[in-house]
Backbone bond lengths (Angstrom), bond angles and torsions (degrees), N, CA, C in turn:
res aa  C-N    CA-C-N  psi(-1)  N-CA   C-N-CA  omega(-1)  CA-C   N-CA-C  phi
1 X - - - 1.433 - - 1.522 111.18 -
2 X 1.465 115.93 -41.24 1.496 105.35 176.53 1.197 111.34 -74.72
3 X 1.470 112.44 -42.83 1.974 111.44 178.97 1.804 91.74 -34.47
4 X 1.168 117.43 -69.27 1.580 121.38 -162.14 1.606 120.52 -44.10
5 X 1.342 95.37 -54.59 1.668 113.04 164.50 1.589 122.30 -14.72
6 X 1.758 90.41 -67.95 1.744 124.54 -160.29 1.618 97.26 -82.92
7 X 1.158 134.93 -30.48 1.352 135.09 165.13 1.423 106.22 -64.76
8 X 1.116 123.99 -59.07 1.686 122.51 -167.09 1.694 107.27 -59.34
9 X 1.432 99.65 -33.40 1.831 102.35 -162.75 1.423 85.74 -73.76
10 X 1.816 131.96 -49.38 1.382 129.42 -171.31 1.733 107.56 -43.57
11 X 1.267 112.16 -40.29 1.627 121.49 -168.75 1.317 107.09 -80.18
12 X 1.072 127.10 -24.39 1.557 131.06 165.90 1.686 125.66 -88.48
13 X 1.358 96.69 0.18 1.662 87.93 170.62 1.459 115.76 -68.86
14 X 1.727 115.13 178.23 1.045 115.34 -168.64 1.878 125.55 69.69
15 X 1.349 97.00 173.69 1.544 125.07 170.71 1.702 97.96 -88.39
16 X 1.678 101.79 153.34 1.763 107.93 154.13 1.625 96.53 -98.82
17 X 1.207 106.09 171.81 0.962 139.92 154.00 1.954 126.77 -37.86
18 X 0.939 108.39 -38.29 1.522 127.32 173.30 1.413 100.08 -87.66
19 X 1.486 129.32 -49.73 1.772 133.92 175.04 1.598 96.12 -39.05
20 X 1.229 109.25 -89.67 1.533 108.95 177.01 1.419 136.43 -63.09
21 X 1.058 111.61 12.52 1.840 110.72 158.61 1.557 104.18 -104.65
22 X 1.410 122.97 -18.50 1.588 102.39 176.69 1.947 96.03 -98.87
23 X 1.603 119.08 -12.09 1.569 86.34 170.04 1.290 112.34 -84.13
24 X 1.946 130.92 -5.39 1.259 133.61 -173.24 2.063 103.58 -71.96
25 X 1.429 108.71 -34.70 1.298 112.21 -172.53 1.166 97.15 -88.54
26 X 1.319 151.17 -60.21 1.567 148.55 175.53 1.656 93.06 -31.17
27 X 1.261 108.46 -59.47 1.950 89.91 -178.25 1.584 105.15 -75.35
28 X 1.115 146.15 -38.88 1.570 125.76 165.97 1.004 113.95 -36.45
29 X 1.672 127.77 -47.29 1.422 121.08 -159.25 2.062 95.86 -58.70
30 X 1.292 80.22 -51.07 1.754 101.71 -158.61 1.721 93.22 -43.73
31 X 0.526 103.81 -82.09 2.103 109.79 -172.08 1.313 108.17 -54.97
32 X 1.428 134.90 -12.16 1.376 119.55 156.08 1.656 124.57 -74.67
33 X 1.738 105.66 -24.17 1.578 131.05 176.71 1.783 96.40 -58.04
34 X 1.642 107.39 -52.72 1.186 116.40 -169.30 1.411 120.02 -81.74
35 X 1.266 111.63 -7.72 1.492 110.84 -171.21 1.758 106.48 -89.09
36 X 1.183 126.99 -19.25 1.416 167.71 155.73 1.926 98.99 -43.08
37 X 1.066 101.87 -70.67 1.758 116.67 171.50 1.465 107.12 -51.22
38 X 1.215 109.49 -80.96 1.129 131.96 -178.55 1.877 116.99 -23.67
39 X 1.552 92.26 -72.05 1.846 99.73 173.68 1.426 105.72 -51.41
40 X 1.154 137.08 -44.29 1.825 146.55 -153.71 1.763 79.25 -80.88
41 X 1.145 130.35 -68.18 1.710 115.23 -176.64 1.263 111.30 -44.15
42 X 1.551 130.03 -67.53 1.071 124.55 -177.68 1.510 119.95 -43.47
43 X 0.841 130.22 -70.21 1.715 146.75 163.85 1.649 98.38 -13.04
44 X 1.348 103.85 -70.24 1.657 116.79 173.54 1.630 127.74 -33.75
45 X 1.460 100.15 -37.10 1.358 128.36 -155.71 1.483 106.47 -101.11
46 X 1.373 103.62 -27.91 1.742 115.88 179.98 1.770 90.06 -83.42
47 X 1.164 117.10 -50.21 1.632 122.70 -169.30 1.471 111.24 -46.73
48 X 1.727 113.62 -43.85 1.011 118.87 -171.76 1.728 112.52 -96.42
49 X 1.518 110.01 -0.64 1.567 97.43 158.79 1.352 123.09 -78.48
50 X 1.534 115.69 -19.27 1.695 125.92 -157.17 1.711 68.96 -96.03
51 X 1.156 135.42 -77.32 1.706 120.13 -152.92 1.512 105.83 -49.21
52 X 1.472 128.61 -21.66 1.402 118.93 -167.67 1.848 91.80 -93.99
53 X 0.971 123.53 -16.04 1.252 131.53 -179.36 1.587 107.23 -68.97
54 X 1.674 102.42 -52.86 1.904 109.72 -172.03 1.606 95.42 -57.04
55 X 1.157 117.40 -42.44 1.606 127.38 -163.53 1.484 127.00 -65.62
56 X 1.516 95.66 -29.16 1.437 116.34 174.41 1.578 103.95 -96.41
57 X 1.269 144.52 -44.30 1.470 134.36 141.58 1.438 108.31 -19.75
58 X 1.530 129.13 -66.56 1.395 129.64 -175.24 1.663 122.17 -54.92
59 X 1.112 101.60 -35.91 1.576 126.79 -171.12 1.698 88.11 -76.00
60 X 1.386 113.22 -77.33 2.116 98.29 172.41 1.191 107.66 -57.27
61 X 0.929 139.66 -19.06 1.982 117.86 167.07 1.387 110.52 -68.07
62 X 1.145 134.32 -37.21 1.647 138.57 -159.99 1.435 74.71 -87.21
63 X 1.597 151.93 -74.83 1.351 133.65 -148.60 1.290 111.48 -59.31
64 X 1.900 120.74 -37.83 1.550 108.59 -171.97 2.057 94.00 -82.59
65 X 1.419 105.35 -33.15 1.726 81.93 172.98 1.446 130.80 -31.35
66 X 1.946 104.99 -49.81 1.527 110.10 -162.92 1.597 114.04 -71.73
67 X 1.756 106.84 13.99 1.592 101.33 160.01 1.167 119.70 -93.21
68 X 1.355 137.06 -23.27 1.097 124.66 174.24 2.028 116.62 -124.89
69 X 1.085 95.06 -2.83 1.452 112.37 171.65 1.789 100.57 68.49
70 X 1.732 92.44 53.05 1.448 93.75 179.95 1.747 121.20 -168.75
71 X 1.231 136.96 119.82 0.991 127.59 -141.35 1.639 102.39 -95.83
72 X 1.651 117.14 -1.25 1.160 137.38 -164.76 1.820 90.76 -65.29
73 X 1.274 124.50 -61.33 1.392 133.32 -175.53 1.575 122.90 -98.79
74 X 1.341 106.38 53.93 1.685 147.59 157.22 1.115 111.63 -95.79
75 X 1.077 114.03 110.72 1.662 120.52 175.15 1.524 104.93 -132.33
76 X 1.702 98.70 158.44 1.844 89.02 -177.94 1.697 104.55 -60.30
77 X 1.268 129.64 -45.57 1.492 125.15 -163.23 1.729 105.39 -30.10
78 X 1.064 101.88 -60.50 1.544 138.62 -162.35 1.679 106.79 -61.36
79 X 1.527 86.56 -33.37 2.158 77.79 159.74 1.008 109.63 -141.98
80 X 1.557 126.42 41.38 1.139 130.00 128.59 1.550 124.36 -65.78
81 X 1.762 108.33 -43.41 1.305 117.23 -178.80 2.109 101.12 -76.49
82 X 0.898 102.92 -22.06 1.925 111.29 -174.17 1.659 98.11 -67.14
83 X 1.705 123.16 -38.11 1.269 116.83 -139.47 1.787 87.80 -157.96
84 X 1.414 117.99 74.65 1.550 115.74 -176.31 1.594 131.87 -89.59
85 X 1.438 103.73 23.24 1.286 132.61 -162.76 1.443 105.52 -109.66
86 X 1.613 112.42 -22.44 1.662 139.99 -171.81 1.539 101.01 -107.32
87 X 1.513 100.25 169.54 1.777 93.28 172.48 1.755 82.98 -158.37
88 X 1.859 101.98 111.39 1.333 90.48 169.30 1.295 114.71 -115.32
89 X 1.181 104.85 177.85 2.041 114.80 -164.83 1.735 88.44 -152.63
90 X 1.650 92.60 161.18 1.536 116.71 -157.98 1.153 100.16 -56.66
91 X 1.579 135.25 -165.81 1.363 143.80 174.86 1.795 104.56 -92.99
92 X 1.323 110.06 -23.43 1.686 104.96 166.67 1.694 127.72 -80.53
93 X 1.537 94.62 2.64 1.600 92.73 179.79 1.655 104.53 -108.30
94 X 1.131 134.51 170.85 1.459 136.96 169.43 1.773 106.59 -83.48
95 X 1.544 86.52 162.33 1.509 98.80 174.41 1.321 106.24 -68.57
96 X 1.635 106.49 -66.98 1.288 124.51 -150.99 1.510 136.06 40.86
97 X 1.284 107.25 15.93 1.812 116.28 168.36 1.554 102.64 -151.86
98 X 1.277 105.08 176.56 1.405 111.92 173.35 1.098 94.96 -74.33
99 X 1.214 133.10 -54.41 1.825 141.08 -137.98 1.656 84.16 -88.04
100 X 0.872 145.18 11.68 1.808 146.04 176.50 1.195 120.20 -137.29
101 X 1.432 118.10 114.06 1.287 131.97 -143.25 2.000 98.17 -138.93
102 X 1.275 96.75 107.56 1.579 110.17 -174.48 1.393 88.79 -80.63
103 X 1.605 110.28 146.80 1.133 117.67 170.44 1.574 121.21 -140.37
104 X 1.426 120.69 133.56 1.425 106.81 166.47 1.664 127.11 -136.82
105 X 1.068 129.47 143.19 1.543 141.75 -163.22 1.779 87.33 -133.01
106 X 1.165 116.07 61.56 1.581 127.10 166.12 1.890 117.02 -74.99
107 X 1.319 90.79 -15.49 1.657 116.68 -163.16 1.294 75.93 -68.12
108 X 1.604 112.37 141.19 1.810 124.61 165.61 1.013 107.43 -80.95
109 X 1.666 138.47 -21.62 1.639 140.74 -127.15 2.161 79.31 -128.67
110 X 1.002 91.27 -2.16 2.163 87.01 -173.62 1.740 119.21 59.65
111 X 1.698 116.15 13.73 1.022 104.11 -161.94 1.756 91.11 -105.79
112 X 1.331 136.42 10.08 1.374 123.53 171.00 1.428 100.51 -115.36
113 X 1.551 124.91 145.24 1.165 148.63 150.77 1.944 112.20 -108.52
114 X 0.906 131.47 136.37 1.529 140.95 -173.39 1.788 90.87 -139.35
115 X 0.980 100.27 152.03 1.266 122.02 171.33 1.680 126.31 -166.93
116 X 1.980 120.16 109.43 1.325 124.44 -176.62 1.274 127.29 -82.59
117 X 1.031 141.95 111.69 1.163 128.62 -156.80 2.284 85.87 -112.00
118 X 1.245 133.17 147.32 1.199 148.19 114.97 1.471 138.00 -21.64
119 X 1.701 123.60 84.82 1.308 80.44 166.09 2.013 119.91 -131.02
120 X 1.292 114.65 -175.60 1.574 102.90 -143.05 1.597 95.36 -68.44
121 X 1.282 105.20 -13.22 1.596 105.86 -172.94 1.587 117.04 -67.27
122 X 1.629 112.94 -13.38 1.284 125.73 177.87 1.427 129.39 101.86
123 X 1.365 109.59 20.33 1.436 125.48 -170.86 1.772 87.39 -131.51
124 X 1.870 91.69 149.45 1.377 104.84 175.33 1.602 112.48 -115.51
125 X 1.328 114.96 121.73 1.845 111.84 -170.31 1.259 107.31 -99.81
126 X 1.516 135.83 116.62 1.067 160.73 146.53 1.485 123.64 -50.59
127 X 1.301 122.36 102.99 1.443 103.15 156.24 1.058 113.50 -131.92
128 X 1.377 118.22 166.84 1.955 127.43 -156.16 1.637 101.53 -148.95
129 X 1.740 96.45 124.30 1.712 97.02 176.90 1.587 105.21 -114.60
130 X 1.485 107.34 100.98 1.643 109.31 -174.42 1.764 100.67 -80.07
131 X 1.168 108.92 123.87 1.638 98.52 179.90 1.744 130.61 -65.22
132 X 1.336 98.99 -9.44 1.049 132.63 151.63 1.865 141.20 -22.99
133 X 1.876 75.82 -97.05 1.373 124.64 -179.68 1.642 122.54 -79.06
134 X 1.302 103.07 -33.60 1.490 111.37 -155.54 1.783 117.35 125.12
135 X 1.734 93.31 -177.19 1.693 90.58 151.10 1.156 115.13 -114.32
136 X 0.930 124.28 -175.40 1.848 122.89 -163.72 1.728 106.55 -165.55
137 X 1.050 120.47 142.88 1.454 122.27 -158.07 1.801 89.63 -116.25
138 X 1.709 114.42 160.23 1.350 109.76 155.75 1.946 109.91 -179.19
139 X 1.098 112.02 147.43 1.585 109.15 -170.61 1.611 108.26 -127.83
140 X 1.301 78.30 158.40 2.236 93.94 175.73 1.700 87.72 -96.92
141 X 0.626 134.88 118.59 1.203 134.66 142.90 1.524 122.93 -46.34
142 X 1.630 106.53 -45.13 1.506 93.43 178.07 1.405 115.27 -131.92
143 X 1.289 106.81 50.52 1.630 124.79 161.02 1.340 106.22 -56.04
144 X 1.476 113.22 146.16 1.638 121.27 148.16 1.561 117.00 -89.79
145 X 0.948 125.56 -179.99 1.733 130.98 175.94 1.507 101.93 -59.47
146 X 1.423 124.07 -59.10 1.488 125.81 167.12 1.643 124.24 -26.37
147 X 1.205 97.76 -41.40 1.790 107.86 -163.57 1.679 102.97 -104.82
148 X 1.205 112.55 2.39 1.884 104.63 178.46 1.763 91.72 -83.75
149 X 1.046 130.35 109.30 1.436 140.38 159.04 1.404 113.01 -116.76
150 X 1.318 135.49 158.30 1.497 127.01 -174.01 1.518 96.17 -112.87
151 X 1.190 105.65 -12.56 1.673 119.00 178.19 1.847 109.64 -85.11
152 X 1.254 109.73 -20.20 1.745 114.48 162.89 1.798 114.60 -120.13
153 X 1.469 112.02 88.37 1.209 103.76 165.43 1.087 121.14 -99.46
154 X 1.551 116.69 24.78 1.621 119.57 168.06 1.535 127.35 -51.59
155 X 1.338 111.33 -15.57 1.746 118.65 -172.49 1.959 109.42 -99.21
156 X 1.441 109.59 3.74 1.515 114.93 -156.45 1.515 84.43 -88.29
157 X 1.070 123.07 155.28 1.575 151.67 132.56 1.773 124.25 -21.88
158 X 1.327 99.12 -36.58 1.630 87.69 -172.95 1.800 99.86 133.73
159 X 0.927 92.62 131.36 1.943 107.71 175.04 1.290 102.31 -63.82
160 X 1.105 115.35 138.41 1.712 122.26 166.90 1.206 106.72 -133.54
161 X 1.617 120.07 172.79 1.335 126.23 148.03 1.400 128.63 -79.33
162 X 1.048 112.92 -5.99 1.732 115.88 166.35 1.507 99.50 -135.40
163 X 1.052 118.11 -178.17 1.546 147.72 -178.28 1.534 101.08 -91.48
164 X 2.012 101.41 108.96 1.046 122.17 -177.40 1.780 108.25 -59.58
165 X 1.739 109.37 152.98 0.898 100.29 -171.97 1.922 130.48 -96.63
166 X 1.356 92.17 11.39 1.700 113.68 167.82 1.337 125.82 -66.24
């Protein structure tokens, strides 16, 4: 009876063949569910480095503003040296990164600052501090790196008070 036992358990070791093709597809299913998640975070996550990027461009514009109480004599040099972690360029050049932040003070009167920030997800985030008005947030949704300029916000959505959700 044990000889018999120890033979049968030997013949039953292992997986079949059918065991492991439905746990191989139960995990396909699973990581295609997740791969779905996954891209939508990333995307999210790129969106919100370029908006923390426009913000921190804005944040060194208001510090070199409070020397002359004027946005007319803002130049990238001037917050490049304010903010050396950033790298900004005129309002006719593109961002094309988060960490690159187009900027323009085209306004004759010094009271607009704009600033484009890039981000990898494929949208360009705009924000604008009218001294005026406020600041006001706004995005291309389907900018390339080429076309984020702070000097063309003809392709944006519309000024808001927060950061549109496209």
């Amino acid at each position: 009876m044990l000889q018999r036992w120890k033979t049968r358990a030997r013949a039953e070791d292992g997986f079949t063949l059918v065991e492991l093709m439905t746990v191989l597809v139960v995990l396909s299913a699973l990581m295609l569910l997740s791969m779905g998640t996954f891209f939508g975070a990333r995307a999210r996550s790129q969106d919100s480095a370029a908006k923390q990027g426009a913000t921190k461009a804005l944040e060194t514009a208001r510090i070199v503003f409070t020397d002359s109480a004027s946005y007319a004599t803002v130049v990238p040099g001037d917050l490049d040296t304010a903010e050396p972690s950033m790298r900004f360029v005129d309002g006719a050049t593109s961002s094309g990164t988060p960490l690159t932040a187009s900027t323009d003070v085209s306004d004759p009167t010094g009271h607009i600052f704009i600033a484009a920030v890039y981000s990898e997800a494929g949208k360009c985030f705009f924000i604008r501090d009218w001294t005026t008005l406020g600041i006001h947030y706004a995005v291309d949704a389907d900018a390339t790196a080429a076309e984020c300029m702070a000097g063309d916000t003809s392709g944006t959505t519309g000024w808001n008070s927060r950061w549109p959700t496209t």
